[in-house]
Structure formats: C-alpha cells, structure tokens
C-alpha positions in Angstrom: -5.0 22.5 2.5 -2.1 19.8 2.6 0.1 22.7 2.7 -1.5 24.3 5.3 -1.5 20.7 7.1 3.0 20.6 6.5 2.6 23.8 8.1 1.2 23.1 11.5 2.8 20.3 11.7 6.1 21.9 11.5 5.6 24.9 13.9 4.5 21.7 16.1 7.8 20.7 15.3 9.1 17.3 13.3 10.5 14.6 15.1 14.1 13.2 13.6 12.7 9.8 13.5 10.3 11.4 10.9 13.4 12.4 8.2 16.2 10.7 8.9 17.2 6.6 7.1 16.8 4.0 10.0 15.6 0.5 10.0 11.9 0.1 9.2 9.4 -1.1 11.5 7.1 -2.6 9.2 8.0 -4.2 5.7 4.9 -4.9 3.1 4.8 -6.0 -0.6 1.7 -5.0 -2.8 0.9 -5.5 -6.2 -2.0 -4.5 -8.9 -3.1 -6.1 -12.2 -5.7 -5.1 -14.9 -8.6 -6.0 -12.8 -7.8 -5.9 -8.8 -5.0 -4.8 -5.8 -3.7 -6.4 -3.1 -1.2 -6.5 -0.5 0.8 -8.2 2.2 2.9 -8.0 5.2 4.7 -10.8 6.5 5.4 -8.9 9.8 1.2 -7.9 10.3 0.2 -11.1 9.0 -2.3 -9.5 7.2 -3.4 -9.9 3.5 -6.3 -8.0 1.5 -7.3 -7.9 -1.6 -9.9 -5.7 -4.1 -11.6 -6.4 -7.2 -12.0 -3.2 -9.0 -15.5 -2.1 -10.8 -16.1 -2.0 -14.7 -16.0 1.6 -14.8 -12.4 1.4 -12.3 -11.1 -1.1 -14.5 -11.2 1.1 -17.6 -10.7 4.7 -15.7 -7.3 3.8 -13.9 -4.0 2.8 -16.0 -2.1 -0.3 -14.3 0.9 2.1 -12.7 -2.1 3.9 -11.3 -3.4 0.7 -10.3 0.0 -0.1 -8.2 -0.2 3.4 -6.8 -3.3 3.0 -5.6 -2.4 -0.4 -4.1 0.6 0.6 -2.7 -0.9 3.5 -0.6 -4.3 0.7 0.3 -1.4 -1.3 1.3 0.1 1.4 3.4 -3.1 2.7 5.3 -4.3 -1.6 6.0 -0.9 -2.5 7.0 -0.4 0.9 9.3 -3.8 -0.2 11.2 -2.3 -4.0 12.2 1.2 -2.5 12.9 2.2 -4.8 16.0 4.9 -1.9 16.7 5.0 -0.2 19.5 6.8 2.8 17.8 5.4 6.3 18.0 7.2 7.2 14.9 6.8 3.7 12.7 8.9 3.7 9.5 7.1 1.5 6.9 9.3 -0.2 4.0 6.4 -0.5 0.9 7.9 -3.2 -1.9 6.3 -3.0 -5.3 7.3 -4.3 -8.7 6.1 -1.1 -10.6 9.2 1.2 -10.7 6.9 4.4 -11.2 5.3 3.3 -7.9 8.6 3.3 -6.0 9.3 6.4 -7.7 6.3 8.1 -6.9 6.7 7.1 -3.5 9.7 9.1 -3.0 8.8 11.9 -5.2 6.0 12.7 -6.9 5.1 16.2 -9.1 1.8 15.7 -10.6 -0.3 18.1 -11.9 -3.7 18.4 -10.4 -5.1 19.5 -13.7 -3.0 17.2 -15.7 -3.2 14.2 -13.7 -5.8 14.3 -11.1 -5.6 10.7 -10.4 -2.2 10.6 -9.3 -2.6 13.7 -7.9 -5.0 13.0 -5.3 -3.7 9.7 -4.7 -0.3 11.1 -3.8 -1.9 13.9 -1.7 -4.1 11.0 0.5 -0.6 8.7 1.2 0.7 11.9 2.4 -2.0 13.0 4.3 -2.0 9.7 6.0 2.0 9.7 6.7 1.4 12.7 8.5 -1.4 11.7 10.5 0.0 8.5 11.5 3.7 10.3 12.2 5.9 8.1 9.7 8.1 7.7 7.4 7.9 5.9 4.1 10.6 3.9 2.2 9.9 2.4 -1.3 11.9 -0.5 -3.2 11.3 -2.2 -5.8 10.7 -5.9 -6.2 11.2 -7.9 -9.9 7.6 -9.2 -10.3 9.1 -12.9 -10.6 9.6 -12.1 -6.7 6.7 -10.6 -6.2 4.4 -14.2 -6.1 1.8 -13.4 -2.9 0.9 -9.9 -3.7 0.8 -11.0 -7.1 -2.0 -13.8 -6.1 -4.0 -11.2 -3.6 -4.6 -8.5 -7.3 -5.3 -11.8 -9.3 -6.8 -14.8 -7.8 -10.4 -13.5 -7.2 -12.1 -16.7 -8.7 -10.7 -18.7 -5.5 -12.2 -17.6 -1.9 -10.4 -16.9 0.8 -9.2 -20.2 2.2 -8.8 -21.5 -1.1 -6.0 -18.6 -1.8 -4.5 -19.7 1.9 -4.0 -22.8 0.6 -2.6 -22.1 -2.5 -0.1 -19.5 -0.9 1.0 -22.0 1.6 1.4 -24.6 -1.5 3.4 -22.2 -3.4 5.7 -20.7 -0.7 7.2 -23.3 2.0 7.9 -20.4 4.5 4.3 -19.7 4.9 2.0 -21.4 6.9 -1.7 -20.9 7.2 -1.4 -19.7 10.4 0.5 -16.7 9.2 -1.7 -15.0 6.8 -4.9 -13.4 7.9 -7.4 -12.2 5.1 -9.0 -8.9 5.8 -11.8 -7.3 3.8 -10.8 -3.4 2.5 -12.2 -0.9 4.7 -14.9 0.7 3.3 -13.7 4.2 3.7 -11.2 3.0 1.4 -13.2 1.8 -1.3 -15.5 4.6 -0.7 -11.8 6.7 -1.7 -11.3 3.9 -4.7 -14.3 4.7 -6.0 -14.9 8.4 -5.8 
C-alpha cells in the first residue's frame, strides 16, 4: 500500500523542493530512555513528552525507543510548524546514531523486524502526506540536555520541568517552551 501511495504521488508528480538539500524550515531535537520519549523544537516552541506502559517498556529496545521518538517528534512538531512553506524541510537531531541512520535509510524486514518496520513505514507515510523532506543529524547526548529531560523527568509536572529547563539552560526562558500532551492517535499508534 505505501508503494502504491509513492506511486500516485509520483505520476502526480514530485516537487524539487521535495529531493533536493536546502536549508530546513524547522529544526527539532528528541530523545528516548528506558522508560519514556520526548522532544523539542526551539523554533515551534513546543515540547512533549510520553511515559511508556509496562508491557512498552519491556517490548521496545532503546534504539527503537529513539525511533519511535524521533518520528512522535516529527508528526508534533510538523502540526505547530509556524512556516509558511508548502514543501517544509524538517532537520530531526537525535543522539542515537541508528536513529539518524534509519532516518535516511532504512531496510527492515517486516517479518524480521516488525517494529522498525512499521515505524519506518508511518514516518514515511507522514512525509508524504505532509509534502516534506527529512534531514537527520546526530547530536552527542552530553548536548542533548532538554530532550533528554522531556524522556526522563516524569516525576516533576509540567511547570516544575519549565523551571528546571530554564535553570539549566540560560537561553531559554519560560516563555519559550510550551508543554503539549501526545495526541492520542499517536499513542493509540505507540501502543498498538
């Protein structure tokens, strides 16, 4: 069906802007750990953050984890673009190099690795729908100290991680970060 969905897209025909390197619209960073994901954008403003479940705790492996985050990251992030850009060209940073990887390629086998698989499948799926382009990079998790805060911090509330953010980083202020709650399509995807 994705296949099928490349297809019609390309007898619609493909924009340049769509495959070609040019500066990207939107920069975010996103992170995972052994128990949650989350993710920023200084340019939306916008933070989130998910706990996962006992049973998605011990299903998904941590690059899995920062997979899944990345492409959370990708579909919040794309809904509080500020950009006026038909074709927006989002700039994903992760500290997981598999994630970055993946990001630009990714090969898995449905039957081998159906995780990956579909997750992979539903970031492009959602590329497509929203006419972008994707860069990756990768971000030494020393660097990586707000995202890292968003997949960790869960035993502080939302102001109190505002607070700690601002505390931690002197370029932030409280004004600038603007906790949203996952969508629940999304974790309805997390969790199926």
């Amino acid at each position: 069906r994705l296949w099928l969905d490349f297809l019609s897209s390309a007898k619609q025909g493909i924009s340049l802007n769509r495959i070609v390197f040019r500066k990207p619209t939107l920069h975010s960073f996103s992170d995972a750990s052994e128990w949650g994901i989350g993710g920023f954008s200084p340019h939306t403003g916008v933070g989130w953050r998910y706990e996962f479940t006992e049973g998605q705790h011990k299903t998904f492996t941590l690059n899995c984890k920062e997979f899944i985050g990345l492409v959370v990251d990708s579909v919040i992030q794309s809904q509080y673009d500020p950009s006026p850009c038909p074709f927006p060209c989002y700039l994903h940073w992760s500290d997981s190099t598999s994630t970055v990887g993946w990001l630009r390629k990714s090969n898995f086998l449905p039957d081998e690795q159906p995780i990956h698989d579909e997750v992979a499948r539903f970031h492009a799926r959602h590329m497509r729908k929203m006419n972008a382009c994707n860069y990756s990079q990768h971000l030494p998790g020393s660097e990586n100290v707000v995202t890292d805060c968003f997949s960790r911090d869960f035993h502080l509330t939302d102001d109190q991680l505002i607070t700690m953010l601002t505390s931690l980083d002197a370029s932030l202020s409280p004004s600038m970060i603007k906790i949203v709650q996952v969508p629940d399509n999304l974790i309805c995807w997390i969790s199926k």
